[in-house]
ROLUM-946163 format. One line per field, with one value per residue (C-alpha): residue number from 1; x, y negated, z negated. Coordinates in nm, 4 decimals, always signed. Layout:
REM ROLUM-946163
num NUM, ...
east X, ...
north Y, ...
up Z, ...
REM end
This chain:
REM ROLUM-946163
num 1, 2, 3, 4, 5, 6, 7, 8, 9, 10, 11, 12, 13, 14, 15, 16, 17, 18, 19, 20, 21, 22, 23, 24, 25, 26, 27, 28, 29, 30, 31, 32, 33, 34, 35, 36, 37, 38, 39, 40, 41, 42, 43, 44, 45, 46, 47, 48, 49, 50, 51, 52, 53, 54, 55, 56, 57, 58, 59, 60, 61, 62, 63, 64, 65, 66, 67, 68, 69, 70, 71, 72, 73, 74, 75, 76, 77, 78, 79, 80, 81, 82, 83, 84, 85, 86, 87, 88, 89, 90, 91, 92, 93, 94, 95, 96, 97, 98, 99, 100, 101, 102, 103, 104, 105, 106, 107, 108, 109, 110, 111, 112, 113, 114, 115, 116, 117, 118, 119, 120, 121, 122, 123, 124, 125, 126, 127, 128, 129, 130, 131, 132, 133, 134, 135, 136, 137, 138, 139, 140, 141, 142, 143, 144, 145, 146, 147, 148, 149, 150, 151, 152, 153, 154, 155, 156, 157, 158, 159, 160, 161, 162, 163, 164, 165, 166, 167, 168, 169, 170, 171, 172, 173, 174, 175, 176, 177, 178, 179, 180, 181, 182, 183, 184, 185, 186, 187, 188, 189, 190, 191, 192, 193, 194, 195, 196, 197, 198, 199, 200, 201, 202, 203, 204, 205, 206, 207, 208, 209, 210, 211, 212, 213, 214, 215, 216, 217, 218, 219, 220, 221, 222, 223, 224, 225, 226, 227, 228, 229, 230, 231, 232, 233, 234, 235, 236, 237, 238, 239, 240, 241, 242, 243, 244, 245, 246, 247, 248, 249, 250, 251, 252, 253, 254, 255, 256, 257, 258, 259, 260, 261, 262, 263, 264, 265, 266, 267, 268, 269, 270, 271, 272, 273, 274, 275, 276, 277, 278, 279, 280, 281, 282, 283, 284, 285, 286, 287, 288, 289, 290, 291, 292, 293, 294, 295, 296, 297, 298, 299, 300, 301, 302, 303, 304, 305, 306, 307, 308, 309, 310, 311, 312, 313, 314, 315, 316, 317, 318, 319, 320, 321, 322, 323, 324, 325, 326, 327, 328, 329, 330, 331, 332, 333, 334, 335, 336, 337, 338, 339, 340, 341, 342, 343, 344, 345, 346, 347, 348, 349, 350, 351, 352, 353, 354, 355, 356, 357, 358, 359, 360, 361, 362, 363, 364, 365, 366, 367, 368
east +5.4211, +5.0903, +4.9451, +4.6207, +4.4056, +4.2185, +3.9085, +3.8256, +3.5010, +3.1149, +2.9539, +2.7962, +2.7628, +2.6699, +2.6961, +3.0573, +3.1725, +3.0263, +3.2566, +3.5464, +3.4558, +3.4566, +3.8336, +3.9175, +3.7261, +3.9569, +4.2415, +4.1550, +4.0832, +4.3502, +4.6001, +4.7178, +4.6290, +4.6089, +4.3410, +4.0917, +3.8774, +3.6576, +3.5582, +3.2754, +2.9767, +2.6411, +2.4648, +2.6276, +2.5022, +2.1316, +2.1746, +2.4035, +2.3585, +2.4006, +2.7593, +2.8870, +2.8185, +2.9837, +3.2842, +3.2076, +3.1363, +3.4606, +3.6592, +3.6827, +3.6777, +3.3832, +3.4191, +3.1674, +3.1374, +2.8666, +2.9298, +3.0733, +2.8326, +3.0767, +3.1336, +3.4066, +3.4609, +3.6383, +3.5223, +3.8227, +3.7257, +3.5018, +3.8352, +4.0504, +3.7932, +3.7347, +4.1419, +4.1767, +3.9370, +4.0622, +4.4142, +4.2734, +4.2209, +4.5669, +4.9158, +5.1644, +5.3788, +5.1202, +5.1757, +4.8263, +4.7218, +4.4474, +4.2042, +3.8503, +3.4782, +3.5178, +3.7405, +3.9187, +4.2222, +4.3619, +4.5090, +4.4474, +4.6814, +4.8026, +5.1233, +5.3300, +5.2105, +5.3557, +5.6561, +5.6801, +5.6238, +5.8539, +6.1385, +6.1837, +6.4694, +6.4782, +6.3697, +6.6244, +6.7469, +6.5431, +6.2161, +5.8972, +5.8359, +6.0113, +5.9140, +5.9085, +5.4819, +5.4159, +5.1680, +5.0831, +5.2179, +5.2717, +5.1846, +5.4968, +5.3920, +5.1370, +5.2872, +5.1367, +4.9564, +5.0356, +4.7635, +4.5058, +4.3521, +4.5239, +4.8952, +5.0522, +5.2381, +5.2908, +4.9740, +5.2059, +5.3030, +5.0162, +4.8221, +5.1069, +4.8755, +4.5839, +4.5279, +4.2148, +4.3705, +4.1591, +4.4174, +4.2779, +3.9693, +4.0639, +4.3354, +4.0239, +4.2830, +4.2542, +4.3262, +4.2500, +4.2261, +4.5563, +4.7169, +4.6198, +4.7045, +5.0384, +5.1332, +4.9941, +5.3538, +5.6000, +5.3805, +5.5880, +5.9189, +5.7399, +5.5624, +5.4783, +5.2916, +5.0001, +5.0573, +5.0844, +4.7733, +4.5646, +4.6816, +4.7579, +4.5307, +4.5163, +4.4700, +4.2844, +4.1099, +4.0792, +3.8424, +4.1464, +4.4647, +4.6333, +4.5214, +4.6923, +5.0362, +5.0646, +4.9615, +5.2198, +5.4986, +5.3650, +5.4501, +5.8013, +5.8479, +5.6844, +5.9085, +5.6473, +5.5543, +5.9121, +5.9370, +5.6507, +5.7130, +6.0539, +5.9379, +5.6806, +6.0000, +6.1785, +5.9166, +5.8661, +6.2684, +6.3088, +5.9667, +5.7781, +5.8385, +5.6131, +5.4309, +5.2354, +5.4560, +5.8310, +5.8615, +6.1795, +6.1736, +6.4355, +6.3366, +6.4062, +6.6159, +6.4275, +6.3916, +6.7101, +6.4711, +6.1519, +6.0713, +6.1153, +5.9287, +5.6368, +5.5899, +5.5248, +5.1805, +5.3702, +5.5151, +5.9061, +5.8924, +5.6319, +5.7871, +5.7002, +5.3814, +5.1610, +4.7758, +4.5458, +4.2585, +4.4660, +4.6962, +4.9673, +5.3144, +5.2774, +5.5592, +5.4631, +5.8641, +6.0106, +6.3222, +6.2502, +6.1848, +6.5674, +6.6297, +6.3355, +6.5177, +6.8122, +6.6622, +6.7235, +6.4619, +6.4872, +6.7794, +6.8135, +6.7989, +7.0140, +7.0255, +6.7983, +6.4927, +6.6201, +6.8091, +6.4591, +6.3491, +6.4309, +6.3047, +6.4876, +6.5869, +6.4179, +6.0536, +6.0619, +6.1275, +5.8436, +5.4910, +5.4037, +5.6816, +5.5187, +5.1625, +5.2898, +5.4695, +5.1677, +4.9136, +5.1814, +5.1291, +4.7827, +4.7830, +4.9922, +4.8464, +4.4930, +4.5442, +4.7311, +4.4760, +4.0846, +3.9148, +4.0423, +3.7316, +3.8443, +4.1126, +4.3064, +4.2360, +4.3268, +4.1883, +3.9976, +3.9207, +3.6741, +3.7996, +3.8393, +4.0060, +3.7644, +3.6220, +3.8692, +3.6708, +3.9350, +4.0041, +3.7047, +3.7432, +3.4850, +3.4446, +3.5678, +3.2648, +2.9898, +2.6325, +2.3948
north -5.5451, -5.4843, -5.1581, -5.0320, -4.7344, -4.7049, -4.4874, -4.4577, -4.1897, -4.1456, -4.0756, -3.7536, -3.6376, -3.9058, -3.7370, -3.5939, -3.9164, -4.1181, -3.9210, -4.0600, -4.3877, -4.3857, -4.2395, -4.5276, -4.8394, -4.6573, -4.6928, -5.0608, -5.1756, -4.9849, -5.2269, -4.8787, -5.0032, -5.3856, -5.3099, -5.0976, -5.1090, -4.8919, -4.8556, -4.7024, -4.7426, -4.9843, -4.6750, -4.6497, -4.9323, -4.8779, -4.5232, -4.5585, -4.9125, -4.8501, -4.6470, -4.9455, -5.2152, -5.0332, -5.0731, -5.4224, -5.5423, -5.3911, -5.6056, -5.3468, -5.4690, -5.3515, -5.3288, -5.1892, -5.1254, -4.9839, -4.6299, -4.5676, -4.4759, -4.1313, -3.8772, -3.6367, -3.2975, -3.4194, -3.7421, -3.8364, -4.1582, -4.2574, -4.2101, -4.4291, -4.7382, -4.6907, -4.6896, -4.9630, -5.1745, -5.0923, -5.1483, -5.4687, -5.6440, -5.4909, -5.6784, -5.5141, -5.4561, -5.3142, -4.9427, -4.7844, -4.4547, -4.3517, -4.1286, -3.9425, -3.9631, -3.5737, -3.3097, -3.5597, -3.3732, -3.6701, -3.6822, -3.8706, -4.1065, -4.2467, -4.3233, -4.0304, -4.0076, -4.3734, -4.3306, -4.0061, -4.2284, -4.5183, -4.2576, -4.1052, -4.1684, -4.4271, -4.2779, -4.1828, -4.4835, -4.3897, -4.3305, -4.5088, -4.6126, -4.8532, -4.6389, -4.2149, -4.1723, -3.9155, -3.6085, -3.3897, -3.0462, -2.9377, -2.6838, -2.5435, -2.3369, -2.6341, -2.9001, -3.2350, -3.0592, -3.2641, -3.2219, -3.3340, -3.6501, -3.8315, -4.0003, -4.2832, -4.5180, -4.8900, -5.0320, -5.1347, -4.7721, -4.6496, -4.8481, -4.6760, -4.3770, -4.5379, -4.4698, -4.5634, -4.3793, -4.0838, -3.8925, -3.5482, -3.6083, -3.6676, -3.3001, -3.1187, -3.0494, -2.8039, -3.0398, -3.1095, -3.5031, -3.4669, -3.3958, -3.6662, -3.8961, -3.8360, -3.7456, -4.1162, -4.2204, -3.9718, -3.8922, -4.1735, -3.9933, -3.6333, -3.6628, -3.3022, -3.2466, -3.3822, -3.0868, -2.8531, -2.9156, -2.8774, -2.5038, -2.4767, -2.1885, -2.3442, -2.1966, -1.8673, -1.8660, -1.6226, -1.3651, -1.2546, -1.2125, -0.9715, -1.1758, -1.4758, -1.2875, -1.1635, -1.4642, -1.6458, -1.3757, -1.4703, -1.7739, -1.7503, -1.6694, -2.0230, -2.2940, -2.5642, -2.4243, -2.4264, -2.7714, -2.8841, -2.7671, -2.8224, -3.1954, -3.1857, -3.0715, -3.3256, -3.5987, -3.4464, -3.4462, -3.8322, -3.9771, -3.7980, -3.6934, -3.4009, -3.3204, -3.5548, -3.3810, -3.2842, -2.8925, -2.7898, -2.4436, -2.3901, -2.3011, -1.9509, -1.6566, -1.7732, -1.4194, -1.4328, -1.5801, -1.7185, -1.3215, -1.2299, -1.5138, -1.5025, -1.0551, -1.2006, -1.2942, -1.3185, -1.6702, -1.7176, -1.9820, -2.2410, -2.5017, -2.2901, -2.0905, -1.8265, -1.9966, -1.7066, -1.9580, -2.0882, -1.7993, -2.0580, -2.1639, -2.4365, -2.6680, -2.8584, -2.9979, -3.1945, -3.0783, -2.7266, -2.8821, -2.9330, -2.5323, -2.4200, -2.6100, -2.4539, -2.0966, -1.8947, -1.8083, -1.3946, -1.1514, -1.1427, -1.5439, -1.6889, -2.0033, -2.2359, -2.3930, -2.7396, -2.6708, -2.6066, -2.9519, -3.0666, -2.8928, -2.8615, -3.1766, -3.0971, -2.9895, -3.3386, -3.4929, -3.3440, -3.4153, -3.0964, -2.8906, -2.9561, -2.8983, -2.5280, -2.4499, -2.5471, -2.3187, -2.0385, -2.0489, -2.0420, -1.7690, -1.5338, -1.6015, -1.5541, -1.2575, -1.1285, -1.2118, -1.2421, -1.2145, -1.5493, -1.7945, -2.1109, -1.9425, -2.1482, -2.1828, -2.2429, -2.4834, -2.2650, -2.3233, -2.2239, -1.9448, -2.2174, -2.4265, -2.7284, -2.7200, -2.7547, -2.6920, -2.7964, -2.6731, -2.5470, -2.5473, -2.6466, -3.0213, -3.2588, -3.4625, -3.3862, -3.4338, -3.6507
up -10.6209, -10.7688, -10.8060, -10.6795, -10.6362, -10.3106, -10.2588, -9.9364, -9.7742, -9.7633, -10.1142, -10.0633, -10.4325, -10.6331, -10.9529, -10.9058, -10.7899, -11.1166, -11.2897, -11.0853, -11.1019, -11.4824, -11.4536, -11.2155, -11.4296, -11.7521, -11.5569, -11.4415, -11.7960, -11.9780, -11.7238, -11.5119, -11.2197, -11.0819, -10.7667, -10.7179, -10.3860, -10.2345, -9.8705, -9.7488, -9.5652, -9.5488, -9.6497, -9.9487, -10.0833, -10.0142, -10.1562, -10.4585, -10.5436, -10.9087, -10.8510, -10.6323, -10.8764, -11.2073, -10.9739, -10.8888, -11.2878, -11.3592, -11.1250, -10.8158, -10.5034, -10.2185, -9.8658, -9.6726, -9.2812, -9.0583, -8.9607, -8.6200, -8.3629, -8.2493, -8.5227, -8.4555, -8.6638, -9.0041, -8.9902, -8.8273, -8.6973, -8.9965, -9.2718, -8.9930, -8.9697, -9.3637, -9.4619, -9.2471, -9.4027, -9.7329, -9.6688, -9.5047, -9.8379, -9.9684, -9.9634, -9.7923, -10.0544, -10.3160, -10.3960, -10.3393, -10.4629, -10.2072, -10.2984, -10.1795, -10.3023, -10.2917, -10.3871, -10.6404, -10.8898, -11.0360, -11.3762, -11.6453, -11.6429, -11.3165, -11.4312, -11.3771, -10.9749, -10.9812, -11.1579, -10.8892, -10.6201, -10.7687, -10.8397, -10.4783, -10.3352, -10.0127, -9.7368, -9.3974, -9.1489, -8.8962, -9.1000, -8.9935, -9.3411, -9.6114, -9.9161, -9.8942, -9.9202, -10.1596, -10.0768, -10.3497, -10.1082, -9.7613, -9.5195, -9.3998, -9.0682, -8.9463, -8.7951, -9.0121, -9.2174, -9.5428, -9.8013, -9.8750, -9.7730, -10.0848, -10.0962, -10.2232, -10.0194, -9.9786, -9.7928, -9.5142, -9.4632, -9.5044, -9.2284, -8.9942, -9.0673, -8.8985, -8.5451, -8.3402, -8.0172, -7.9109, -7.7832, -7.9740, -7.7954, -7.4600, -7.5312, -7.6837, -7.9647, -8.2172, -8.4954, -8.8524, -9.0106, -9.2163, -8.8520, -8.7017, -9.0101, -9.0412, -8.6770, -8.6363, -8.6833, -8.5040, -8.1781, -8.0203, -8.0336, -8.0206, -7.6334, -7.6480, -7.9829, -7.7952, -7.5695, -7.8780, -8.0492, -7.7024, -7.7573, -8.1664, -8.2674, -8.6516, -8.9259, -9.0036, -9.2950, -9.6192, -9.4595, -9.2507, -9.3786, -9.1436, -8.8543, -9.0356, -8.9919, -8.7188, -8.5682, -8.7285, -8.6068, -8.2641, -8.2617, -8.3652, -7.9606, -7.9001, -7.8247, -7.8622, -8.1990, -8.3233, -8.2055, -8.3665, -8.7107, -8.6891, -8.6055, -8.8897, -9.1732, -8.9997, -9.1150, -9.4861, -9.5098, -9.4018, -9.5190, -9.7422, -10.1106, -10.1959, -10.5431, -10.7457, -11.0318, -11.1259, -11.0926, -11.2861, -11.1387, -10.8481, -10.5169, -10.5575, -10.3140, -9.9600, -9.7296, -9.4495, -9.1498, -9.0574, -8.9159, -9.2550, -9.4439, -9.2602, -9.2905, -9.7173, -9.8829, -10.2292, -10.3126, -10.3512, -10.6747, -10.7722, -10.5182, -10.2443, -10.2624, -10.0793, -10.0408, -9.9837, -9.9173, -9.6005, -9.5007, -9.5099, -9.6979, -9.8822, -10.0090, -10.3654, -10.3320, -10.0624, -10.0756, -9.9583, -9.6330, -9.5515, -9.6389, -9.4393, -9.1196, -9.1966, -9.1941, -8.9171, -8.6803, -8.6824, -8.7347, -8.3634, -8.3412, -8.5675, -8.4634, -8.7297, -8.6970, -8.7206, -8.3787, -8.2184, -8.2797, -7.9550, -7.6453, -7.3470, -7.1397, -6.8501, -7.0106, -7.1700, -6.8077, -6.6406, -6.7568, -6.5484, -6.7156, -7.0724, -6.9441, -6.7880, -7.1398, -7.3097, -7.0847, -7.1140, -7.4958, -7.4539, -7.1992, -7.4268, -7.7535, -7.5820, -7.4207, -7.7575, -7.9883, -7.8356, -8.1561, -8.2551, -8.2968, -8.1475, -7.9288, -7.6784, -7.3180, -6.9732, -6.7314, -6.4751, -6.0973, -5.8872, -5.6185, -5.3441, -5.5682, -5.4895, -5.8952, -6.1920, -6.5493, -6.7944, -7.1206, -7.3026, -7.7123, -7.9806, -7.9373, -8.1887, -8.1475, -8.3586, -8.1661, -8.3960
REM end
């Protein structure tokens, strides 16, 4: 089981990245790692030649692609052809740190993510994966929402991550790339988060807090929303471990219910924190994913979110009954909040029914 550090994206800032690569050669030469490979583009090469060889005269390996022809918001498609290219040239069984060309907060030493990594405990029966992947936090409120674009995992784990299925596309989903990672593996047993993310409104950013909350009251009324992050804690509490470092701190007094959780901005220890960039919980610990299911839902629901995980029998029978919940949660959380920017939407029809226009969001795909 060798170890190896993965890089996988576009080089956009040539001079921030040199700086990486001179972390990853030390790392290489010092015998911290056993692999390191970068995948990227043709483009790369013809535009930072001189970056791409330092890691080729050090021993890295280079695989390079041409860029696919559709680019969707995120990148979404490009980071799936490039992880599966690295992983490609990866055993199995090697634990892989993968990594970004941008936003890159790695320490200095890669052993103590490894040692995290090697010291989780095995993950639950039915888990997707032989080895928990570690994720350096979570978003608690978004379903999948496991930061950020950098894990470690076995490579044969990891490549359950890749998906080349559209499906986000064809929904017109409101999605972001670490969604569609790491849904990769549950959507089979979860038929109606693609249903969900047609009509997740997402996150809303720093520049409006109070929108932020009582959007997320809102959807404590949503049975598809419960669902879905009850699905996503779910994951993180069979198959994830969370925090790229050992937090001694306990979790802290957690508020009686989700109601009451969700009226804060303050956070409740350093395990689970308030990000006022994102509006969101975040979890830097995996095990406060098992007390969040376990919280009650609202003073006058106390029944837990765990018990929300499954929908009701006869929504999941009928195709039709998951579309109508899904356009009902669109049509309330529309008509509730209009200033919301990418807000979601009904299919509409002509008055004599003969024209259907179906869901209108921001696109995905990114015109060239």
């Amino acid at each position: 089981m060798s170890k190896a550090v993965l890089v996988v994206g576009k080089i956009r800032e040539p001079e921030k990245f040199s700086l990486d690569v001179e972390k990853y050669v030390s790392w290489l030469k010092a015998g911290k790692v056993d692999k390191l490979v970068f995948s990227g583009w043709v483009s790369d090469l013809h535009q930072n030649r001189r970056l791409l060889d330092v890691l080729a005269r050090a021993g890295g390996r280079i695989v390079l692609d041409r860029e696919p022809d559709i680019t969707l918001i995120g990148s979404i498609l490009h980071q799936m052809v490039a992880l599966h290219n690295g992983l490609s040239v990866l055993d199995p069984d090697d634990v892989v740190l993968k990594s970004r060309t941008d936003k890159v907060a790695m320490p200095t030493d890669p052993g103590t993510i490894f040692a995290r990594f090697t010291s989780a405990e095995p993950p639950a029966a039915q888990s997707p994966f032989r080895r928990r992947i570690l994720v350096p936090s979570a978003l608690a409120w978004h379903p999948f929402f496991f930061n950020d674009g950098t894990y470690v995992g076995l490579a044969g784990d990891l490549a359950q991550l890749v998906t080349f299925d559209l499906w986000y596309v064809a929904r017109n989903a409101l999605i972001n790339g670490e969604q569609v990672f790491h849904t990769a593996p549950f959507r089979k047993g979860c038929a109606f988060l693609d249903e969900y993310f047609k009509v997740n409104p997402g996150l809303v950013w720093w520049d409006d807090a109070d929108l932020a909350r009582r959007l997320d009251r809102a959807r404590l009324d949503e049975p598809l929303h419960l669902a879905a992050v009850a699905r996503s804690l779910q994951a993180i509490e069979s198959s994830y471990a969370v925090g790229y470092h050992a937090i001694d701190d306990t979790v802290g007094d957690l508020p009686p219910s989700w109601h009451h959780l969700l009226e804060r901005d303050a956070g409740i220890s350093r395990k689970l924190v308030y990000s006022k960039h994102s509006n969101a919980w975040v979890l830097t610990a995996g095990g406060v994913a098992s007390l969040l299911l376990d919280l009650p839902i609202s003073p006058d629901r106390p029944q837990s979110l765990r018990s929300c995980a499954d929908l009701s029998p006869e929504l999941l029978r009928r195709r039709a009954g998951l579309c109508e919940a899904a356009w009902q949660m669109a049509e309330r959380l529309s008509a509730a909040f209009p200033g919301l920017r990418n807000p979601p939407r009904l299919p509409s029809c002509s008055d004599d029914g003969s024209y259907v226009v179906m869901v209108q969001r921001a696109s995905l795909v990114v015109p060239r």
